[in-house]
C-alpha positions in Angstrom: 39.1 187.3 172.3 35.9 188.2 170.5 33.7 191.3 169.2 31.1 189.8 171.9 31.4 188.0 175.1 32.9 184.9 176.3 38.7 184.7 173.4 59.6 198.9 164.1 61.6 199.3 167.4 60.5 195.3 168.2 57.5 194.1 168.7 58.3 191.9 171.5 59.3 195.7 173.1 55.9 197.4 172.0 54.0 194.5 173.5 52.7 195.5 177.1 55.0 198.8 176.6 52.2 200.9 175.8 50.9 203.0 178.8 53.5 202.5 181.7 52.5 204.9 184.6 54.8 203.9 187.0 51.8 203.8 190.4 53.2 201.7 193.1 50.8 199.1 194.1 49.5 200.4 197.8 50.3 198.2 200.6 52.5 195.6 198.5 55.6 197.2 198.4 58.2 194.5 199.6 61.4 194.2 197.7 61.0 191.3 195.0 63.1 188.6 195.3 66.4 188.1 193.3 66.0 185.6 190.7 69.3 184.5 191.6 68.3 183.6 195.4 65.6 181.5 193.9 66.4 178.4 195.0 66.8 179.7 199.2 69.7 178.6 200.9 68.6 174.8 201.0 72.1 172.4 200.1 71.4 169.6 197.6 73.5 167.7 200.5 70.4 168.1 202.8 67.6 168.9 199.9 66.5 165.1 199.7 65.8 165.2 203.4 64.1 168.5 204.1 59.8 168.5 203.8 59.1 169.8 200.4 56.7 172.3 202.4 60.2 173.8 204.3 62.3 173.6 200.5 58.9 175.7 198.3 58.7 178.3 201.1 62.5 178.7 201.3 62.0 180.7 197.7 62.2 184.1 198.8 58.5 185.9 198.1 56.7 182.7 198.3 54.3 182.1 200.7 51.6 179.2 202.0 47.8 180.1 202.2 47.1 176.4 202.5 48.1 172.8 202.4 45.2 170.6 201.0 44.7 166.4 201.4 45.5 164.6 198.0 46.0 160.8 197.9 49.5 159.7 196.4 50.5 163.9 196.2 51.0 167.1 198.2 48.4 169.8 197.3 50.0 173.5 198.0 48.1 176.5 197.7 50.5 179.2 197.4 51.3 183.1 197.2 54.1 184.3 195.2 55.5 188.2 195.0 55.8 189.5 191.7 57.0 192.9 190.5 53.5 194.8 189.2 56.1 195.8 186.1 58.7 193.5 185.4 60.7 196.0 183.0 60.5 198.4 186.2 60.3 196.3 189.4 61.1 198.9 191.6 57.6 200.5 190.9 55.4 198.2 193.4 54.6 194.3 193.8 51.5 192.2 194.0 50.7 188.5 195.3 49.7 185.8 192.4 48.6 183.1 193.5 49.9 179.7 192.3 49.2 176.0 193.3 51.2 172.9 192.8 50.6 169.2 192.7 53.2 167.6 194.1 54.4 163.7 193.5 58.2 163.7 193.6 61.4 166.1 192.7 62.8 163.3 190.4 59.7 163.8 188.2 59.3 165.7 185.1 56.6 169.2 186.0 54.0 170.2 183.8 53.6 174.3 184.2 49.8 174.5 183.5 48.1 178.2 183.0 44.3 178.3 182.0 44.5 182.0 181.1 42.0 183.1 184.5 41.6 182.2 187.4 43.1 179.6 189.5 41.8 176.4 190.9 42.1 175.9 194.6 41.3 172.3 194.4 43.5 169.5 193.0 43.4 168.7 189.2 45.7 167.3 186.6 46.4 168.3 183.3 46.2 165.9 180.0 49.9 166.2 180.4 50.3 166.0 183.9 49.3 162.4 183.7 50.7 161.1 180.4 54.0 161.8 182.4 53.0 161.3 186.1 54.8 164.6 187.3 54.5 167.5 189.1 51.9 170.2 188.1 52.3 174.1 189.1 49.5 176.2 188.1 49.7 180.0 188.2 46.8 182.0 188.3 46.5 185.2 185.4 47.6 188.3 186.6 44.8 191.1 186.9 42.2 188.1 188.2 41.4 188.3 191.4 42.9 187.9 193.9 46.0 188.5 191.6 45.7 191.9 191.1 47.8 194.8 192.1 45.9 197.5 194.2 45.5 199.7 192.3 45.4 198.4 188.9 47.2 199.9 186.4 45.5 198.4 183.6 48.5 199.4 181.4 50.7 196.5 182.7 48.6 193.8 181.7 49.9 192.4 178.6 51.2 189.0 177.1 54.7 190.2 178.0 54.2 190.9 181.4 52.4 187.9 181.8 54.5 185.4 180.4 57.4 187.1 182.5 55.3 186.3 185.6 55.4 182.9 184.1 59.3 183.1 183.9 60.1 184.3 187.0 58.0 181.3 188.8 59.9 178.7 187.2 63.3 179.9 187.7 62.8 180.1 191.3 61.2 176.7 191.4 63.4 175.0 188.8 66.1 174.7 191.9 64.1 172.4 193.2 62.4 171.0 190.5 65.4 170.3 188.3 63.6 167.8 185.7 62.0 168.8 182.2 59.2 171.4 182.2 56.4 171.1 179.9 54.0 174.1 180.0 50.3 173.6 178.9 46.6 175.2 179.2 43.4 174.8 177.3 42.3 177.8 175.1 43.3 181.0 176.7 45.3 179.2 178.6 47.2 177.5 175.4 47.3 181.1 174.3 49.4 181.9 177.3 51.5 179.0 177.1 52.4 180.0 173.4 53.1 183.7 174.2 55.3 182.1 177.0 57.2 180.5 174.7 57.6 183.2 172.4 59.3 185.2 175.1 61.0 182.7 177.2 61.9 179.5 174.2 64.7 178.5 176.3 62.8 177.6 179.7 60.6 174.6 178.7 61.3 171.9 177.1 58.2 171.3 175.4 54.4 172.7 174.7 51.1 171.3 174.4 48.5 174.0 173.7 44.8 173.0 173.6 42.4 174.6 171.4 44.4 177.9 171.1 42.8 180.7 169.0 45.0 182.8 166.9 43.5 186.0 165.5 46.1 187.7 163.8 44.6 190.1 161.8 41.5 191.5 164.1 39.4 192.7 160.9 39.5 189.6 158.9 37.3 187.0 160.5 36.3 185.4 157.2 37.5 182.0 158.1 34.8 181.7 160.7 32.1 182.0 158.4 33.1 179.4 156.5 33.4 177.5 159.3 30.0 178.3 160.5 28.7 177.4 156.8 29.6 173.9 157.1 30.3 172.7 160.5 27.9 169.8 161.7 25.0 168.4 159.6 22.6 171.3 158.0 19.2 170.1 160.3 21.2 171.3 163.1 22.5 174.6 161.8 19.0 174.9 161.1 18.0 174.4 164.4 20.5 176.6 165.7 19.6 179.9 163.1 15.7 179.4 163.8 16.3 179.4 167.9 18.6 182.4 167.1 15.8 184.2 164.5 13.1 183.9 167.1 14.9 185.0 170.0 15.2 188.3 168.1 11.7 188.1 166.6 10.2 187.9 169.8 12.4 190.5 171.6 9.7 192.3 173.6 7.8 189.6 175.1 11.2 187.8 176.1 13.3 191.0 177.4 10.2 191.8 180.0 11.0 187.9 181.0 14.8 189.2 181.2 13.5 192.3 183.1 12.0 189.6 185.0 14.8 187.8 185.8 17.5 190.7 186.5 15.0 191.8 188.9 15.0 188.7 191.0 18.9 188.0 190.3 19.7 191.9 191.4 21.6 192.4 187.9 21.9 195.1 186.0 23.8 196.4 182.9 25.8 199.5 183.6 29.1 198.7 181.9 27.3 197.2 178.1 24.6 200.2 178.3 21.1 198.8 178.7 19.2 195.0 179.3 18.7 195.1 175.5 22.3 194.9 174.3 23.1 192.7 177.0 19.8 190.8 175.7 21.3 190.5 172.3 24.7 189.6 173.2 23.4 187.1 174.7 21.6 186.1 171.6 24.2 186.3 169.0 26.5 184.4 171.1 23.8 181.5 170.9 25.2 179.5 167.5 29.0 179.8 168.5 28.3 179.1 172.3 27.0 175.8 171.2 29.5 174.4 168.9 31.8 175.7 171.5 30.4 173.3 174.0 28.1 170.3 172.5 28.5 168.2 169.9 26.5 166.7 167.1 24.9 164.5 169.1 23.6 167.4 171.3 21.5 168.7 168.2 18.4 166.2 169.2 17.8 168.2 171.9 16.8 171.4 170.2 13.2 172.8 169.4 13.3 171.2 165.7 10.1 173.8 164.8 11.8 177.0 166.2 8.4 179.2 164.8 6.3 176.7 166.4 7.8 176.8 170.1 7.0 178.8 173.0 7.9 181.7 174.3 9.6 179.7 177.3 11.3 177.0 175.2 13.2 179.6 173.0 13.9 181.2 176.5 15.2 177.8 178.1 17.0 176.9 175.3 18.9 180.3 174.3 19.6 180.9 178.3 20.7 176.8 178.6 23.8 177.7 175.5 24.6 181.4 176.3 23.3 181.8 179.2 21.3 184.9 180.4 23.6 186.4 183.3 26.5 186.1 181.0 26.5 189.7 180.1 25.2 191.8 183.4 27.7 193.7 185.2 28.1 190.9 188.0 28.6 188.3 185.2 31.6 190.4 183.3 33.6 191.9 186.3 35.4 188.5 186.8 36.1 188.8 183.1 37.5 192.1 183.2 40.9 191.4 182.8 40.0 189.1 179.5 37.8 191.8 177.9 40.6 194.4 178.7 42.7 191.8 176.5 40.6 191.4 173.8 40.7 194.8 173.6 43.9 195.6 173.4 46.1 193.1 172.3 44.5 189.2 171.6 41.7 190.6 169.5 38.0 189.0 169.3 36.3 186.9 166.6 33.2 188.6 164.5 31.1 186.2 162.4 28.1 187.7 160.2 25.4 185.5 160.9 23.3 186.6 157.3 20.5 184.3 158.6 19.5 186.6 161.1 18.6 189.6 158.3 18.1 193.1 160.1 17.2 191.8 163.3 20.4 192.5 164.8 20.6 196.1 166.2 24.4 196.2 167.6 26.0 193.1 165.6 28.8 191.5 167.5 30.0 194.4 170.1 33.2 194.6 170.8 35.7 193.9 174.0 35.7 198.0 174.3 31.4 197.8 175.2 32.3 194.9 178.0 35.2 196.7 180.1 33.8 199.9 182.4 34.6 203.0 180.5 37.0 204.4 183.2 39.7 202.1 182.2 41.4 203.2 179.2 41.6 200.4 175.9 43.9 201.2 172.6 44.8 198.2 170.4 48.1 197.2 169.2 47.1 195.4 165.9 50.9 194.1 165.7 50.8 192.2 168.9 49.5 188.8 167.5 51.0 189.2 164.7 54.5 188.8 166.0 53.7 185.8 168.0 52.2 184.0 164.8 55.1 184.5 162.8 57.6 183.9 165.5 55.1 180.4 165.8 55.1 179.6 162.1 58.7 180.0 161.3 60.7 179.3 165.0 58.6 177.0 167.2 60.8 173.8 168.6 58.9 171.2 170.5 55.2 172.7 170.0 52.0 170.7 169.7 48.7 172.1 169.2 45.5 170.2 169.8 42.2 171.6 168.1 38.5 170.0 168.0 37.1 169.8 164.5 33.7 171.3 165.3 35.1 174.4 167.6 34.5 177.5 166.2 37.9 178.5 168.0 39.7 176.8 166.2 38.9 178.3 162.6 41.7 180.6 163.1 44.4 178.5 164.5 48.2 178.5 165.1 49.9 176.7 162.3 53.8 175.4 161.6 55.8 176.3 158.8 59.4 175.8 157.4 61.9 176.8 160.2 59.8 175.4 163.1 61.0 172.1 164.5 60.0 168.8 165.9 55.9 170.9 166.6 53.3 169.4 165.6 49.4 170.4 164.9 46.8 167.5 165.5 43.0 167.5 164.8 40.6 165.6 167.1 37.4 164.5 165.0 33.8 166.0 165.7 35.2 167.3 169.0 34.7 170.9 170.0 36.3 173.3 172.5 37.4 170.4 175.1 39.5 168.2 172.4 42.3 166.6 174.1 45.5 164.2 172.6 42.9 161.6 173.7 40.2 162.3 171.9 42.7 162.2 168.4 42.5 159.1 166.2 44.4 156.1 167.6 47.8 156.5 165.4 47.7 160.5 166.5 47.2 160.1 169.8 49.7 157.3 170.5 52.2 159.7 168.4 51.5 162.8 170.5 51.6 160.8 173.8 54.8 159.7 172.6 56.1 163.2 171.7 54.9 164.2 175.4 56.5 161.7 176.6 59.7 161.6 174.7 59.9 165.9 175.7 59.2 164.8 179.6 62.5 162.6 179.5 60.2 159.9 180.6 59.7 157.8 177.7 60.3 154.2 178.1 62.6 152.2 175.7 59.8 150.3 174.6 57.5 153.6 173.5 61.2 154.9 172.1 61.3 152.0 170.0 57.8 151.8 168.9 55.7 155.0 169.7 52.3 153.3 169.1 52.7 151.6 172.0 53.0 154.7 174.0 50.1 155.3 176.7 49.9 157.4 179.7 52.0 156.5 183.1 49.4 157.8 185.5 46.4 155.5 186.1 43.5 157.6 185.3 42.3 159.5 188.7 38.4 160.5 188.5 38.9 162.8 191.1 41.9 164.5 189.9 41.3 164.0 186.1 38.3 165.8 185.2 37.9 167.6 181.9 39.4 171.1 182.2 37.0 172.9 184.2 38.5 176.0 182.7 37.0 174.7 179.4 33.2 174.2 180.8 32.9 177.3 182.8 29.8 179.4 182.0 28.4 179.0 179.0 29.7 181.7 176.9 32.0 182.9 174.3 35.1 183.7 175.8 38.3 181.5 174.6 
């Protein structure tokens, strides 16, 4: 979802049309499951008595690689058979993996998606708690392991995708009969909303964290305003003279990155040499840190940038972007996103004027981080259609962005036609904003909202929403910040 690292017949039809090959995917040719036979052959007369483990792997296609130990849930790491192309399914299957956090059938589920990989271990979601449920997590197809062998590249698409999505909650919805919410942080709010714009009539509510919305690739204007004013000028000063030097000083700190691919054993095969992957790096440097600190954070940065060291521009650049970020072993789990970016989701360019001519490659696009022997053409209409769709028909959408993420600059937004959706701020918080983290009225409201869309809201946060809170006691092991949201330090969405 960016120009560097780190986010007619019908344009629902064109997206993840383009391309179809029809190759089989090797081994994984089983018959997929009829949506139909979802549920298995389980009665309701006998449901309530059967192990949970017994009713999940009744679902034809779904399978258990492991059962983990959670206090007060069962913890399921899970396979599920999908069709490689869901408009063909005929044409080959693979195994996505999913896990799922189990507290009770009579509880609402939260379907949770953060856009990559899966978690193995246990976690909840913002939402997951606010309504003590039931969380299923599905891992994005084309990560690995969740990728069909081999990859044709042409049948990963939001469509596709969000049919995965689909498919996964009708055959658990048998036993899961509650509300649904469906949530994810960033890319993963992304995927929730492209979910919804394909399947509006399986959930019964969305909360999207911090979900970028580029509609029109080649207009990125609104992110340098954003870049213009965001935080207090002694840090954005900070921030450009790091930046400046790192480029200043280019030869004396590439032979340390010489250095340090040398030890690591990385090289740079797919972005074309240790000096654009030096740069990338680099330019990433101003957005990667609004992306992950906070104002607060500023302190912390050589206030002299001309006057430090060699090493302390190094520590400091390599500490925020992160100097492995863009070597071939650091991009081939990011593949899939890249191939994204490139195609359909579109990536963020910012002009940076501070830096002068010391930029040799300016922000590179998806196309330079995806190996050349996988074919990329854009379909500029593809967000474009989900934005409108957004703006004029969501029902029972919430949107969550930090004021200081760059991310959220271009954001989704809710116009005449959409209903009971909502868009809520979080004050000087950056790419890990949460309904928490909004001002007390907000945050009551939204919890509320959640709430209210789980078909768990009690008459006394029915009758007065400001009085709504979350039902699950806060968990330290299960309730960590999104992990998904503090992975490497890098610009990806």
């Amino acid at each position: 979802m960016r120009k560097a690292l780190r986010g007619v017949l019908s344009l629902a039809m064109l997206i993840g049309a383009v391309g179809a090959t029809g190759t089989s995917a090797g081994a994984a040719t089983a018959a997929i499951p009829a949506v139909e036979q979802a549920g298995g052959t389980t009665s309701a007369a006998n449901a309530s008595t059967e192990d949970i483990k017994d009713r999940i792997l009744a679902i034809p296609g779904m399978s258990l690689i492991e059962e983990k130990p959670v206090s007060g849930y069962r913890f399921f790491v899970l396979e599920y058979t999908q069709p490689i192309d869901h408009r063909k399914p005929s044409r080959g299957t693979f195994q996505q993996r999913i896990t799922l956090l189990h507290k009770d059938t009579s509880r609402p589920t939260v379907f949770y998606t953060g856009g990559y990989n899966v978690s193995t271990s246990a976690g909840r979601s913002e939402p997951t708690r606010i309504v003590d449920g039931n969380q299923v997590s599905l891992e994005y197809r084309f990560f690995t392991p969740s990728r069909p062998e081999p990859a044709d590249w042409s049948k990963l698409d939001i469509w596709q995708a969000a049919s995965d999505q689909h498919r996964v909650f009708t055959a658990l919805k048998k036993i899961y009969d509650r509300n649904w919410l469906s949530t994810g942080g960033s890319k993963g709010g992304m995927t929730a909303t492209y979910y919804e714009r394909f399947y509006p009539k399986d959930m019964d509510g969305v909360v999207a964290y911090v979900a970028p919305n580029d509609v029109w690739n080649k207009e990125d204007s609104a992110y340098d305003r954003f870049f213009a004013k965001v935080g207090t000028k002694d840090c954005r000063d900070r921030l450009n003279g790091v930046q400046r030097e790192a480029l200043i000083r280019r030869a004396p700190l590439e032979a340390k990155y010489e250095a340090y691919a040398a030890e690591n054993g990385y090289t740079f095969t797919t972005v074309g040499s240790l000096d654009r992957a030096y740069e990338a790096v680099v330019m990433d440097y101003v957005w990667a840190f609004w992306q992950y600190s906070k104002v607060a954070d500023c302190a912390a940065l050589p206030a002299d940038a001309e006057a430090a060291t060699d090493q302390e521009i190094w520590d400091s650049v390599d500490g925020i972007s992160g100097f492995s970020a863009y070597a071939d072993q650091g991009l081939e789990r990011y593949t899939p996103y890249y191939y994204q970016a490139g195609t359909q989701l579109g990536s963020p360019d910012i002009k940076q004027p501070w830096l002068g001519d010391l930029s040799r490659y300016g922000y590179q696009p998806p196309r330079n981080f995806v190996p050349r022997s996988i074919p990329m053409t854009f379909q500029p209409f593809a967000m474009l259609d989900v934005d409108t769709w957004v703006t004029h028909h969501a029902d029972r959408m919430m949107y969550v962005y930090g004021e200081n993420d760059p991310w959220g600059a271009e954001r989704f937004r809710i116009g005449k036609g959409a209903r009971d959706s909502y868009v809520y701020t979080a004050p000087g918080a950056n790419h890990g904003a949460n309904v928490a983290g909004l001002v007390a009225d907000e945050s009551a409201e939204a919890t509320a909202t959640i709430l209210r869309w789980a078909g768990v809201a009690p008459a006394a946060v029915a009758a007065d929403p400001a009085k709504a809170k979350a039902l699950a006691p806060y968990d330290k092991r299960l309730d960590k910040q999104d992990a998904q949201l503090n992975r490497e330090r890098t610009l990806r969405p």
